[in-house]
C-alpha positions as CSV (number, residue, x, y, z in Angstrom):
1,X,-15.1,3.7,-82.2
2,X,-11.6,3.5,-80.3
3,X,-12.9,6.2,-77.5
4,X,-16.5,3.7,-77.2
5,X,-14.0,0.6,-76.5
6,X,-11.6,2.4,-74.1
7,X,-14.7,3.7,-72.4
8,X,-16.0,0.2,-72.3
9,X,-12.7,-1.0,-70.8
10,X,-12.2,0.9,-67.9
11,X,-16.1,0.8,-66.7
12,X,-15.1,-3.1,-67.0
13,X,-11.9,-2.7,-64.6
14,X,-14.0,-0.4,-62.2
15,X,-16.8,-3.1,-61.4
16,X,-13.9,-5.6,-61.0
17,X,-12.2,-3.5,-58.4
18,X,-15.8,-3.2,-57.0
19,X,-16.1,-6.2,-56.7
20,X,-12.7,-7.1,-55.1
21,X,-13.2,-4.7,-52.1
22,X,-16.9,-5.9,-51.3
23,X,-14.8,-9.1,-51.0
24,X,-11.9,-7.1,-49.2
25,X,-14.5,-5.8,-46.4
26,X,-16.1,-9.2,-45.9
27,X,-13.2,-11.0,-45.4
28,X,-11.8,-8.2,-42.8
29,X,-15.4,-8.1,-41.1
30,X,-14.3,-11.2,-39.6
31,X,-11.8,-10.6,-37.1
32,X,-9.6,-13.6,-35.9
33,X,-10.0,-14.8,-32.7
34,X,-8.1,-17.0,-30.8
35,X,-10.1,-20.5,-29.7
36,X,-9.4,-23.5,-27.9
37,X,-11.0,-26.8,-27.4
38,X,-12.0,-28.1,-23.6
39,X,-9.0,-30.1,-21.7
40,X,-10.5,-34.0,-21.0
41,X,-9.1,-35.3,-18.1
42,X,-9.8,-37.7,-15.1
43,X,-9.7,-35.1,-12.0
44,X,-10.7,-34.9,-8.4
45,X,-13.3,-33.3,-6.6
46,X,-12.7,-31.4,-3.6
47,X,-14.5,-29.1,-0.7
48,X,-12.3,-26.8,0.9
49,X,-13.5,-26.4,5.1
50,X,-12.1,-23.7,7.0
51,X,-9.6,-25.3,9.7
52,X,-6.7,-24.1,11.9
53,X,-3.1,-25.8,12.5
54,X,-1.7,-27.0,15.6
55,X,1.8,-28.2,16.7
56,X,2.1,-32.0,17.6
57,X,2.7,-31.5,21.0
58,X,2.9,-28.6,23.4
59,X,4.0,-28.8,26.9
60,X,4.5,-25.9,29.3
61,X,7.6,-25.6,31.2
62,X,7.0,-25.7,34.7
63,X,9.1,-25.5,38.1
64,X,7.4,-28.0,40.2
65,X,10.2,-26.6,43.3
66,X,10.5,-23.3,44.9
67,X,13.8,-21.6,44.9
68,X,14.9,-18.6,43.2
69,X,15.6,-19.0,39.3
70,X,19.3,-18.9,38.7
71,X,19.7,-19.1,34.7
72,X,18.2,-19.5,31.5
73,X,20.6,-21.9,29.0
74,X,18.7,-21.2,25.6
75,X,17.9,-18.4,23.3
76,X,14.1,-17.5,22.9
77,X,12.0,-18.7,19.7
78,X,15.0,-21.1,18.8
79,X,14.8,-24.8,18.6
80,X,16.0,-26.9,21.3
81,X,16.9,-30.9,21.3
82,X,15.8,-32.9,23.3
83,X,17.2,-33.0,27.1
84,X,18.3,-29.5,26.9
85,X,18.9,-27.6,29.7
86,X,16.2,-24.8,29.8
87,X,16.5,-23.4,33.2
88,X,18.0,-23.8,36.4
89,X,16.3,-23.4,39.9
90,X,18.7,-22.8,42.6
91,X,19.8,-26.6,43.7
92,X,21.6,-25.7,46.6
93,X,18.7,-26.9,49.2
94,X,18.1,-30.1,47.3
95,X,21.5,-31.2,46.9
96,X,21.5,-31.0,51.2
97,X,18.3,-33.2,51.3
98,X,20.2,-35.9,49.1
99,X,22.8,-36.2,51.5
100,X,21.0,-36.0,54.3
101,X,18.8,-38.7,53.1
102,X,22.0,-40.6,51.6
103,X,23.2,-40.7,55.2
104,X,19.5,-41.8,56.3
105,X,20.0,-44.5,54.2
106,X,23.5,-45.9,55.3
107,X,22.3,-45.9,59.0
108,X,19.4,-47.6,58.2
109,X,21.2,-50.2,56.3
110,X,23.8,-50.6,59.5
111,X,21.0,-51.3,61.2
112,X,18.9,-53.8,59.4
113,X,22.6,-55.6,59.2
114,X,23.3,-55.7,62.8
115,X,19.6,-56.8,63.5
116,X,19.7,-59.6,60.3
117,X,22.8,-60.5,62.5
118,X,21.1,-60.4,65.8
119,X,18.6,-62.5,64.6
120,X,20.9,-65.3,62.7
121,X,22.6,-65.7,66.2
122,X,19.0,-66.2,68.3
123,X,18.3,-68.5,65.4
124,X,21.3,-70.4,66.2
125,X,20.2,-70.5,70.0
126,X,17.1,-71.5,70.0
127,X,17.8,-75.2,68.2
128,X,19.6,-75.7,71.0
129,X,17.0,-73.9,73.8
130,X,20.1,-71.4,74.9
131,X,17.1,-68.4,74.4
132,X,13.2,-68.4,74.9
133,X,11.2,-68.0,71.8
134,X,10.2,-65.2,73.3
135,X,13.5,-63.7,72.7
136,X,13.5,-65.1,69.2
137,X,9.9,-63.2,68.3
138,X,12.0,-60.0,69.6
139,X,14.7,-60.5,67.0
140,X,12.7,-61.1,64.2
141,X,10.7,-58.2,64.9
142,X,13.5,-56.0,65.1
143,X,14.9,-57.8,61.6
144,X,11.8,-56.4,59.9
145,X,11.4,-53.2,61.5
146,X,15.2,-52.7,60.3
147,X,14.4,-53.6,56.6
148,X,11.5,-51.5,57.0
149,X,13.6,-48.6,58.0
150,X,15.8,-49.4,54.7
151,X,12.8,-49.0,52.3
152,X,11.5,-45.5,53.9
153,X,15.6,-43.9,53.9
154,X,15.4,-45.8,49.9
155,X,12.4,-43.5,49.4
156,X,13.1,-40.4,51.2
157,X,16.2,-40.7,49.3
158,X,14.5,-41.3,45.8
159,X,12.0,-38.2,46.9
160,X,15.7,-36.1,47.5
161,X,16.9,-37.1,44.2
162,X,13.6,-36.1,42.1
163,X,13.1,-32.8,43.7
164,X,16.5,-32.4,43.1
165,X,16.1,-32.9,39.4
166,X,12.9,-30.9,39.0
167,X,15.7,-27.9,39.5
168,X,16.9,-28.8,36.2
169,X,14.0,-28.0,33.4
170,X,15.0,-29.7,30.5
171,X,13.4,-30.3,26.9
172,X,11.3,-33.1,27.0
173,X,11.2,-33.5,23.1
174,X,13.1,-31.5,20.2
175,X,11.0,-28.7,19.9
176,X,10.7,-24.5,20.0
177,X,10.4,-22.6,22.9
178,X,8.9,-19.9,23.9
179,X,10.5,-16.8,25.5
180,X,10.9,-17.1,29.5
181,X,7.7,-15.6,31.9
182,X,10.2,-14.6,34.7
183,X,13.6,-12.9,34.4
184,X,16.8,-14.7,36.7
185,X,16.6,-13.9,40.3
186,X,12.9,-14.3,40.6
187,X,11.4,-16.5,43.6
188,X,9.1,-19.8,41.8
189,X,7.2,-20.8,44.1
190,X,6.6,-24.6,43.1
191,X,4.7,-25.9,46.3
192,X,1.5,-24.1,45.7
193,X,0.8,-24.5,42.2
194,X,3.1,-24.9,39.6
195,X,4.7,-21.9,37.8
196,X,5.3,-21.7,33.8
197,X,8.2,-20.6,32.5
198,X,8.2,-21.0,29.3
199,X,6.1,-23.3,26.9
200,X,7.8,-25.4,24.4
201,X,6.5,-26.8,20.9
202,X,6.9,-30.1,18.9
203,X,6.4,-29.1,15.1
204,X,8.3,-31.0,12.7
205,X,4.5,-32.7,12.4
206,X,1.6,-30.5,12.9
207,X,-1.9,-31.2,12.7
208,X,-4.9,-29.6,11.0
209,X,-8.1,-29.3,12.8
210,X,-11.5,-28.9,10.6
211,X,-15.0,-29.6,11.0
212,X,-17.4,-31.0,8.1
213,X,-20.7,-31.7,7.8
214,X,-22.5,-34.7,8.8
215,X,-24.2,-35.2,5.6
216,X,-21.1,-34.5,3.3
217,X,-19.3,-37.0,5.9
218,X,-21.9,-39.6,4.3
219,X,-21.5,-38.4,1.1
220,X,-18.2,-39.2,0.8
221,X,-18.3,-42.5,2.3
222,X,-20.7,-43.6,-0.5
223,X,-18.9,-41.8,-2.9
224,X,-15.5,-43.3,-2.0
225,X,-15.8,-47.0,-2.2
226,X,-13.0,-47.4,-4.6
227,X,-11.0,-44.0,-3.2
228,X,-10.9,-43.4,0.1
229,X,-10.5,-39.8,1.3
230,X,-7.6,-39.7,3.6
231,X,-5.0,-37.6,1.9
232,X,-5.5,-33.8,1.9
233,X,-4.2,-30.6,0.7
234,X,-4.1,-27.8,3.2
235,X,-3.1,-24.4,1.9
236,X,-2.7,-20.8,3.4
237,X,-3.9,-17.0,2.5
238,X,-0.4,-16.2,1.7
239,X,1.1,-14.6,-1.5
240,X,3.2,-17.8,-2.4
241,X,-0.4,-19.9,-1.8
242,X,2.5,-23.0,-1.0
243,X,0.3,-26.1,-0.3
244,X,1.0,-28.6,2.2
245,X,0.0,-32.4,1.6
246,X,-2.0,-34.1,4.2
247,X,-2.9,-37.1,5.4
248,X,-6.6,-37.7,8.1
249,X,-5.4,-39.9,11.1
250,X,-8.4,-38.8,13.2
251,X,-12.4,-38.5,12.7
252,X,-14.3,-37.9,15.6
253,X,-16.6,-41.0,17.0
254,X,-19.7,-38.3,17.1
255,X,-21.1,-35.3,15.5
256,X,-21.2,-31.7,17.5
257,X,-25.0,-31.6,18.0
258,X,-25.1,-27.7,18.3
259,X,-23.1,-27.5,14.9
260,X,-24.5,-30.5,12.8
261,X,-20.4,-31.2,12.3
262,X,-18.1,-33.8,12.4
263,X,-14.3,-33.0,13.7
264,X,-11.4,-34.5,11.3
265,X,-7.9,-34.3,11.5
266,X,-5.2,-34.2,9.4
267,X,-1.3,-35.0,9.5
268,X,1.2,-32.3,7.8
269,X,5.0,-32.7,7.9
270,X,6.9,-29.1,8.3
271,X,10.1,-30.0,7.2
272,X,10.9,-26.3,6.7
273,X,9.0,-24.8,9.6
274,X,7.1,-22.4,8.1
275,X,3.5,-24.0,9.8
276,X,3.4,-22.7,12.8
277,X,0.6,-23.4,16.2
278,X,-2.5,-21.4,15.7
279,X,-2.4,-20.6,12.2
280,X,-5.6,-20.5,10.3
281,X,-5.7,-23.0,7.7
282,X,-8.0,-24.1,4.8
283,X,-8.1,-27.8,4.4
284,X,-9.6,-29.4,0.9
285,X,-10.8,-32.6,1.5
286,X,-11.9,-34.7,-2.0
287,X,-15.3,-36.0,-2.0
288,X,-15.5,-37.6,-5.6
289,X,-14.1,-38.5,-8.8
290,X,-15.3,-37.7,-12.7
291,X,-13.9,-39.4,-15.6
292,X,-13.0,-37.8,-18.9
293,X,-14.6,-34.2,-16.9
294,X,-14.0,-30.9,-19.8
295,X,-11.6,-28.4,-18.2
296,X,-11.3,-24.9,-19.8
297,X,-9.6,-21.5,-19.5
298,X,-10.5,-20.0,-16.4
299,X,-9.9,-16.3,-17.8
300,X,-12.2,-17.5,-20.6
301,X,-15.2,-17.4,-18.3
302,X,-17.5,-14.4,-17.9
303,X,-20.2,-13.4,-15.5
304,X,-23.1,-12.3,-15.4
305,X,-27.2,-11.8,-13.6
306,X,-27.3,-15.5,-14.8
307,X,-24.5,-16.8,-14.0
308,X,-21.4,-18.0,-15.8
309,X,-21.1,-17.9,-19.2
310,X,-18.8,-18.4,-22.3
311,X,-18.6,-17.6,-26.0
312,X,-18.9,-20.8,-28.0
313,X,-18.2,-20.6,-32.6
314,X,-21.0,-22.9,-33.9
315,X,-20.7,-24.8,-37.5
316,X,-21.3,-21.6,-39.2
317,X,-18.7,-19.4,-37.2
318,X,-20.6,-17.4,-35.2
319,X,-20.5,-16.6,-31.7
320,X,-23.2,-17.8,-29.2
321,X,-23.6,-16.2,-26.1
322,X,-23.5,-19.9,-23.5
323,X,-24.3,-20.4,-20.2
324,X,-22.6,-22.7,-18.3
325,X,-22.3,-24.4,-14.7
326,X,-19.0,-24.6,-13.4
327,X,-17.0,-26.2,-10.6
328,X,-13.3,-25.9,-8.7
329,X,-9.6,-24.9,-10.3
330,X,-7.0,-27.2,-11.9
331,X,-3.5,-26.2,-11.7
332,X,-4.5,-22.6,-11.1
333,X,-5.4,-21.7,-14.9
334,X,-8.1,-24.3,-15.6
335,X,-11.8,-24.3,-14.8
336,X,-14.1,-27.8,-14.4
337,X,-17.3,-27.5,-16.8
338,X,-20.8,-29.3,-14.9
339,X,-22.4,-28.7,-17.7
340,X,-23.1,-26.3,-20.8
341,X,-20.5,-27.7,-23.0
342,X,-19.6,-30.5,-25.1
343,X,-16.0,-31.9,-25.7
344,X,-15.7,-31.2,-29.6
345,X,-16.9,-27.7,-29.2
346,X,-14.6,-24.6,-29.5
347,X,-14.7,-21.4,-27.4
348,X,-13.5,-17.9,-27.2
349,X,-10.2,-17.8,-24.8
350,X,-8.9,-14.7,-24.9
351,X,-10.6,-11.5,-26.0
352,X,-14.4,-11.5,-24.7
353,X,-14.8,-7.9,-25.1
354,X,-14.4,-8.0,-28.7
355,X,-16.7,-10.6,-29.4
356,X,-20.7,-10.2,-29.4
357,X,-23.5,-13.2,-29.5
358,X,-24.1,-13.5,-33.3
359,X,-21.1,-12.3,-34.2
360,X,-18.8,-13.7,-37.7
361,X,-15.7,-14.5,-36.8
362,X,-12.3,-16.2,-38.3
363,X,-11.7,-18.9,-35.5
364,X,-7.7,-19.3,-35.1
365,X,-7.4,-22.5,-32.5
366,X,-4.8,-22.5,-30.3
């Protein structure tokens, strides 16, 4: 009787253990997975257009006199202030015609005096009938022939003094310049067509140049009522992906009829000078807003012949396989959800390949 109940006992304890593993292997059959909830937010919509950067003004340095090239006074690819002294053409032939002109000047002024003079005294005269007006006409037309003489020596001299100062290139705004075409002792020749010698660029403000299309131009208009679209971001293919805020000062009054496109412009301050003329640039330019829009994990996102999809837990904890339209980036990390999703709903972040449609899982939110 005692062997019957021990026997009893432990065929007892064995379903019971049974019984606690069946439980043991359903509870581990459901692997924890880390979830998370879409991100609601107001955010921006933006288009990025393909664009290139250009300095705020470039001028090229020119000698507009010939005479052999004497010195350079600046050290190439540096910045230069304003009124700097870039190169020197040899002055020695200008400084001559100044004087010459200078001394032009004085004898035409000791003329016009004596003949002012002249003419005073026949003035004098001819109240009294000492002179014929004959004699009088003859003064007064030497009087202005004098002053006349005074204004052409004025100019020649002026014309001296300007050539003479075309020997001095200087900045004409704080800028960089380019390194010298010619080397010192080289012959300009500035009579026949001016010669560049270097070109210099203003770039603490540089502008961005892209094109959009006409319709999206309309677009935006209408969409825009209550924000307008003038500020920017303009960005690089660079490793650092440093983004440069912008503001439109210029859109063109017509469309380019072979492209369909409209040309915009937009304002960028280079306070470090990194932005530099030609660069190519990419320009996004927001077009529209959406309130309470659902952001999620970008790496959450998978792809396939259909498209985009994502693994959402249902009421019951399984997985279901989702496709979804997307949109642009936030903050790098975060993707904007068209449509496919609702706000309440969980998803799979982190771990697609160990998830399956169907699937049981123990959701851990994040």
């Amino acid at each position: 009787m005692k062997w019957f109940k021990f026997c009893l006992l432990c065929f007892a304890c064995s379903i019971f253990t049974g019984c606690n593993d069946n439980l043991l292997s359903g509870y581990e059959a459901m692997p924890p997975i880390t979830v998370a909830k879409p991100v609601v937010r107001d955010i921006t919509l933006s288009k990025s257009y393909p664009g290139y950067v250009s300095a705020q003004n470039s001028v090229n340095l020119v000698a507009r006199v010939s005479g052999y090239l004497e010195d350079s006074f600046y050290d190439a690819g540096s910045k230069v202030e304003k009124g700097k002294l870039l190169f020197l053409i040899e002055p020695t032939q200008y400084q001559d015609e100044v004087l010459s002109a200078e001394s032009s000047l004085e004898n035409a002024i000791a003329k016009r005096d004596y003949a002012q003079n002249n003419y005073t005294r026949m003035k004098e005269a001819s109240a009294s009938n000492a002179i014929s007006e004959i004699d009088l006409i003859e003064a007064k037309s030497q009087l202005v022939a004098a002053e006349a003489d005074v204004k052409n020596a004025e100019a020649s001299l002026s014309l001296a003094k300007t050539n003479l100062s075309y020997c001095y290139v200087k900045a004409p705004f704080r800028g960089r310049v380019t390194i010298g075409t010619l080397s010192n002792g080289n012959y300009v020749n500035g009579s026949a067509s001016p010669v560049v010698l270097a070109t210099i660029f203003q770039e603490d403000l540089m502008y961005a140049y892209f094109n959009i299309e006409d319709n999206q131009y309309l677009k935006m208009l209408w969409d825009n009522k209550q924000m307008p679209f003038d500020s920017v971001e303009v960005f690089f293919d660079s490793p650092t992906r440093r983004v440069y805020k912008g503001k439109i000062d210029y859109i063109a009054p017509n469309i380019d009829l072979s492209m369909g496109t409209l040309r915009l412009r937009a304002e960028i301050k280079n306070h470090n000078g990194e932005l530099k003329d030609g660069m190519f640039a990419n320009v996004m330019l927001p077009y529209t807003k959406r309130d309470n829009a659902l952001l999620i994990d970008d790496a959450s996102i998978g792809f396939d012949q259909l498209g985009s999809f994502i693994y959402v837990i249902n009421d019951s904890s399984e997985v279901e396989y989702r496709h979804i339209t997307v949109g642009e980036v936030f903050d790098d990390t975060l993707r904007y959800v068209v449509s496919g999703l609702d706000k309440g709903e969980m998803y799979v972040s982190k771990a697609l390949l160990k998830v399956r449609d169907g699937m049981k899982v123990n959701p851990v939110l994040k």
